[in-house]
N, C-alpha and C positions, 0 to 999 in steps of 0.2 A: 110256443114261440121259438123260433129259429135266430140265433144270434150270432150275427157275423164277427169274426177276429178278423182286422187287418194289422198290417203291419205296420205301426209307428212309427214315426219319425226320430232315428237315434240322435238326433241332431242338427246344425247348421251343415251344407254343403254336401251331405249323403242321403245320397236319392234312389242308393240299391244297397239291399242286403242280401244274406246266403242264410238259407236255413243248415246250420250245425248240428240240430240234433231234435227229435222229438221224444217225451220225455214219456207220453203216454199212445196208446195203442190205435187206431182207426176203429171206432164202433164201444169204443171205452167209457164208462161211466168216468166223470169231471168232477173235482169239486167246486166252489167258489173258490178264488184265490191259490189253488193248486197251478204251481209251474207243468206250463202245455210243453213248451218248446224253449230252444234258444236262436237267436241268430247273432249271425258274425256280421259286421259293418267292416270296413277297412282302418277303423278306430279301433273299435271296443265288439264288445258280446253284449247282447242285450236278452235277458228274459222274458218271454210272453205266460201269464197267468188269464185262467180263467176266473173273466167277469161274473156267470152266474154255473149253478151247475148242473149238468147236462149230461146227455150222450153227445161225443164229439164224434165231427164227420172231418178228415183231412185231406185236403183240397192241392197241397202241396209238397212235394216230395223232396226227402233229406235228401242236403245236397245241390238244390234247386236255388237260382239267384233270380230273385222278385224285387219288382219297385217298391219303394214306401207309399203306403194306402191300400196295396193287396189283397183281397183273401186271402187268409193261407188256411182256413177250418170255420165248421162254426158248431154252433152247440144247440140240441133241440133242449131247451129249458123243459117241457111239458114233460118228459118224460125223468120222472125221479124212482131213485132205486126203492124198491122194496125191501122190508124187513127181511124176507126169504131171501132175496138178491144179494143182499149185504151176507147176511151167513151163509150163503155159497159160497160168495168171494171168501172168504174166513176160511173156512174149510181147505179149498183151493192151497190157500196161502200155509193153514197149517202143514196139508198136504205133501205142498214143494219144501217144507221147512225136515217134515221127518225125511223123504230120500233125500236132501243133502245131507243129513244125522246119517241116514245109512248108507251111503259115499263115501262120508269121511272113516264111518265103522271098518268097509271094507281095506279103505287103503292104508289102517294103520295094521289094519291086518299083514297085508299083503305088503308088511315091511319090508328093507330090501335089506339083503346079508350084507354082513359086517365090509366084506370087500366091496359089495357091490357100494357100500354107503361114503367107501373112502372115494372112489371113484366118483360118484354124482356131486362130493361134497368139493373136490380137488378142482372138477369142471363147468359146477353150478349148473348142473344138470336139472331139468322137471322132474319131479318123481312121476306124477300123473300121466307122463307124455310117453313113459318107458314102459314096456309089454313084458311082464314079470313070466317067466316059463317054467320056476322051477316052484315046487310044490307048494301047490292052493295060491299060486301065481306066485308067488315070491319071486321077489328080483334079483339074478344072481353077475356076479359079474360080467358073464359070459355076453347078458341082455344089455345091458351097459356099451360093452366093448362094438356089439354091435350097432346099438341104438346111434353111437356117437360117428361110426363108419358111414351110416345111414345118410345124417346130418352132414359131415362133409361134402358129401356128393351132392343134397342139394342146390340148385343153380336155381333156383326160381325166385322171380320178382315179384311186387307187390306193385303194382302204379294206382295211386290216389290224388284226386288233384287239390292242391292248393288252395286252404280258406282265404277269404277274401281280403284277411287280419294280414296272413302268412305273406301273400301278393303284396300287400301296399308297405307292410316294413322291406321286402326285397328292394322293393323300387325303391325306397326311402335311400336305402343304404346304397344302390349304386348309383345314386345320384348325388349324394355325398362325393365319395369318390371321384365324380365325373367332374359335378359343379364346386367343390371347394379346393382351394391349395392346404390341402390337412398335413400337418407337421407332428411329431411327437416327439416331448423332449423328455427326459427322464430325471428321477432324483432317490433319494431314497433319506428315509426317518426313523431315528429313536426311537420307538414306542414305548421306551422305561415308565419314562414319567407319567403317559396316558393310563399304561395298566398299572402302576402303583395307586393314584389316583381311583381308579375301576376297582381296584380290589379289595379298599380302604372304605370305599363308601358305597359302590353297588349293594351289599344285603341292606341296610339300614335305606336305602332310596328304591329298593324293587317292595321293601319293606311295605314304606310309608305311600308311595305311588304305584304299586301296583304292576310295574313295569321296569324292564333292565335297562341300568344305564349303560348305551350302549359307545360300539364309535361312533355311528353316523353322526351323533350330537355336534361329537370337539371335529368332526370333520368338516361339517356343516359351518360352524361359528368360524373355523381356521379360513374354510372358503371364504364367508360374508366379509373377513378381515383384509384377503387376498383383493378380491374385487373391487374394496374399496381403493386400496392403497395401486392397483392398476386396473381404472376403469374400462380401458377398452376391451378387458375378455370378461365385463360386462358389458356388450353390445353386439350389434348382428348387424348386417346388411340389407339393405331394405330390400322389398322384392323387386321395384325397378332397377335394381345397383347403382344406385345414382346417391343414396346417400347412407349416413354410418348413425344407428341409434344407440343412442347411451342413457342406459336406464339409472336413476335415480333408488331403484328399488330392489329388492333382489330374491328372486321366484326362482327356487333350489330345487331340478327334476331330481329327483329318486331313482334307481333303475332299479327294478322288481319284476323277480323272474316267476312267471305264474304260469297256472294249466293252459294255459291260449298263447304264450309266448312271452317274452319283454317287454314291460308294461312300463310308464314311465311317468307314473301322478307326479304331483307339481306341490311343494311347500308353498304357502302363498306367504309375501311377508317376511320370509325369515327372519331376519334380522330383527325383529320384532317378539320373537322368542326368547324362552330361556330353555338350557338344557332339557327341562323338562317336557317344556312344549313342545318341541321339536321331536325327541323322542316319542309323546303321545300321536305327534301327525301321522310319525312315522309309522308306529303300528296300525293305526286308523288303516291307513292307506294300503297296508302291506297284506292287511286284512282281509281288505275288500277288492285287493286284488288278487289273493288267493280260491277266493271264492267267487271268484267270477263278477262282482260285483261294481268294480271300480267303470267311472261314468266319463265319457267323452269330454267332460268341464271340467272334471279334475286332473285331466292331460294335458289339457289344453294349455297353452305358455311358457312356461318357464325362461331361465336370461341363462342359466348355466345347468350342469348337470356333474351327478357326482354317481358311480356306478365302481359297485364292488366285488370285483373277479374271485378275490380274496375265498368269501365264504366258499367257493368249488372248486377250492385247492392252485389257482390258479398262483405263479410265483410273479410274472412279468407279460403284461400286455399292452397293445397300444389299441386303445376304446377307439370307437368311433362317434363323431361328432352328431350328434343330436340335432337335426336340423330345424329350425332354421337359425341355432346359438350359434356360438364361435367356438367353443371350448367346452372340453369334456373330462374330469379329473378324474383315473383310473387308481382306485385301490387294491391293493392283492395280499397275498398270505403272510402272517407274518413270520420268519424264520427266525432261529436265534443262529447268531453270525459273529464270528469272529472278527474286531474292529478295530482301529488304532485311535487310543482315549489319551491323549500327553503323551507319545512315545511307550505309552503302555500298551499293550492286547488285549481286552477284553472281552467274553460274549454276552450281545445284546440284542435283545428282540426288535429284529429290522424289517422294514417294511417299505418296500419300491414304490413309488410315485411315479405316475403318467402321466401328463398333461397334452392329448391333440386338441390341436388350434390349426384356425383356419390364418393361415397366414396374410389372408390378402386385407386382412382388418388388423391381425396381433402382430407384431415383429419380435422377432427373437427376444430382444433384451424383455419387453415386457413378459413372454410366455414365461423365460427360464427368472424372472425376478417374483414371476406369479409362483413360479413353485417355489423357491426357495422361502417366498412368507410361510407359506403352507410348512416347509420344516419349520422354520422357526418358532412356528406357532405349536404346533404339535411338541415341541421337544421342550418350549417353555412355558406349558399350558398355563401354571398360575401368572406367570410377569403377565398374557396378553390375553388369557379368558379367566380367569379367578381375580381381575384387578390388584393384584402384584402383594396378594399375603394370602397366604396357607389358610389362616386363619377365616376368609370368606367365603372358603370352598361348601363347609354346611348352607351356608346362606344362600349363596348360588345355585346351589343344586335344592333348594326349597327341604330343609330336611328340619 
């Protein structure tokens, strides 16, 4: 029996994908349930496994952009591996397994001299990539000095063209640009009392739950605080521009940087959380977007977005706005910084706030009123998320 793979439907509204990658060989023994392929949507990446298991024939080539419903392989079922066929494969696979054993034998061999080693360590050099000349290949500086001469001089380019993911955030983002009045206003926070808090009860809460209490949490709840107390940077502009929506509700994008690119699932609800839960969405999320997993429904909407430059060192940026929101709250690294506390000097672990907004829905007073909750909140975590005693903090945090 001959079984054809086509190409599913990743969704509402996308009627072509790209084949990204094929995971197994043309003429390959399949299993059931074994990932065939992948493909890239202008969404998300989507998995192709096989249905039953087969020799597979591949119809379409990495690289290639097919409609939804496609062939892209199919699998002759009738033919299943034999016992002998299986321990060939084994063999094979042992096979490749001892000369990589005796690859790595040689090249620790063919270690490189002490000079040679300050030099590749100094310039993060390939050891593999460098052509050892001096005895039983040994790599001496001399090979280094050249390898790196070598390297300067090449001028050559690589041209690859653009997944279909890569394509539709481009557009995204100059369209931003193009169709919104983006503004960014700044501010900067105390982070004392966040990480005192963090310090005091994250082991007894990654403890008991399994998971770190992180910032996203008080970041999240300081947002849901913000939005309330200035609703219009929760709202967006219709797509006819004719009129201004104000949600009732508040759907917190994530920005999560994965193997396919900025990925940006949706907390549904928030406000409807506790520390905890929010933190578990977050890993869910963070999860399944590092693994390729995360699903064009769980991107789908959001009213705001919160995105953190911070964890890649970043000190000061201005985000960009998430379309079709209003508003995009930019976190960054936290420095300790020298500060004026009552005419005193202190250093205190400070952290810059960004807030772009689309101007032609926010106006000033509301953007720069929305960040300053955001300190307020953050620098008196128990008065406006611990309900104003020390003493609720266990309680709160489910502990």
């Amino acid at each position: 029996m001959i079984l054809k793979v086509k190409v599913p439907s990743p969704g509402e509204s996308i009627n072509e994908v790209e084949i990204s990658s094929w995971t197994v060989k043309n003429g390959e023994f399949v299993s059931k349930n074994q990932i065939i392929a992948e493909l890239d949507s202008d969404k998300a990446t989507l998995e192709i496994t096989a249905e039953q298991s087969g020799i597979i024939t591949i119809l379409v080539e990495q690289g290639v952009k097919i409609p939804v419903g496609k062939i892209i392989c199919t699998i002759d079922t009738s033919k299943i591996k034999s016992d002998s066929e299986i321990l060939h494969q084994h063999n094979i696979q042992k096979e490749e397994v001892v000369q990589q054993h005796n690859v790595c034998k040689y090249n620790i061999t063919n270690w490189p001299s002490p000079s040679a080693k300050k030099i590749i360590n100094e310039n993060r050099l390939i050891i593999n990539n460098i052509k050892g000349s001096g005895k039983d290949g040994r790599i001496t500086k001399k090979d280094c000095i050249d390898f790196m001469k070598k390297q300067s001089c090449n001028r050559s380019s690589i041209k690859r063209p653009l997944s279909s993911l890569r394509k539709k955030i481009s557009d995204r983002l100059v369209s931003v640009k193009n169709q919104t009045a983006m503004l960014t206003t700044f501010n900067e926070v105390d982070m004392t009392e966040i990480i005192l808090i963090r310090n005091q009860y994250n082991p007894s809460f990654q403890e008991k739950h399994e998971i770190k209490l992180g910032f996203m949490s008080f970041f999240t709840l300081a947002s849901i605080r913000g939005l309330r107390l200035f609703p219009d940077v929760n709202a967006m502009i219709s797509s006819n521009r004719e009129n201004k929506i104000n949600f009732n509700y508040f759907d917190i994008s994530i920005a999560i940087s994965g193997p396919k690119g900025l990925m940006v699932p949706v907390i549904r609800n928030a406000e409807t959380l506790s520390f905890l839960g929010i933190e578990q969405e977050i890993m869910k999320l963070s999860t399944r977007v590092k693994n390729g997993k995360i699903s064009i429904d769980e991107m789908i909407g959001g009213n705001f977005t919160i995105t953190n430059g911070g964890i890649f060192g970043s000190m000061l940026s201005t985000p960009i706005i998430n379309p079709p929101q209003s508003a995009i709250l930019g976190m960054h690294k936290i420095m300790n910084r020298p500060i004026v506390i009552q005419k005193s000097i202190k250093i205190r672990p400070m952290m810059y706030l960004a807030l772009s907004y689309d101007h032609r829905i926010i106006d000033g007073r509301e953007s720069v009123g929305f960040l300053c909750s955001i300190k307020e909140t953050l620098e008196n975590p128990i008065q406006f998320l611990m309900k104003g005693n020390i003493s609720n903090i266990p309680k709160i945090l489910e502990l």
